[in-house]
Residue, then its C-alpha position, 0 to 999 in steps of 0.5 A: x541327545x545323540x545325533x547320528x550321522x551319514x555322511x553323503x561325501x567329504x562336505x555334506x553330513x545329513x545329522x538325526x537326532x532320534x530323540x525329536x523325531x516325531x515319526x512325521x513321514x515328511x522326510x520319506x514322502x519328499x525324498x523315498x530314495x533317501x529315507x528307507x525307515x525300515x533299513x539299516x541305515x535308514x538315511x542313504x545320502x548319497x541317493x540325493x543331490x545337496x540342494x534337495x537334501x537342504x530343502x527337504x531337511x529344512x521342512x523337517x517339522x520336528x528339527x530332527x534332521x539337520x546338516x553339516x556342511 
């Protein structure tokens, strides 16, 4: 499984692994100014603060989204 990273600054990566996404919606309904799915790249970090990131990726129903700290 390939996981993709966007980095928001040198202690915070956002990590996707496309293949357990399921197209839920959660992450661009909780946070729009991050996730953007029809661009590229589709996760823009630094769009949000870390304790909002965490939150909303941890509500990430199918685990697709994950964090490196």
């Amino acid at each position: 499984m390939e996981t993709k990273r966007y980095k928001k600054n040198d202690a915070f990566t956002i990590l996707w692994t496309p293949s357990k996404c399921t197209h839920a919606g959660v992450c661009v309904k909780t946070l729009p100014k991050v996730y953007h799915p029809r661009d590229k790249p589709w996760i823009l970090p630094e769009e949000g603060e870390i304790e909002e990131l965490k939150s909303q990726i941890k509500n990430c129903p199918s685990g697709a989204l994950g964090f490196e700290e």
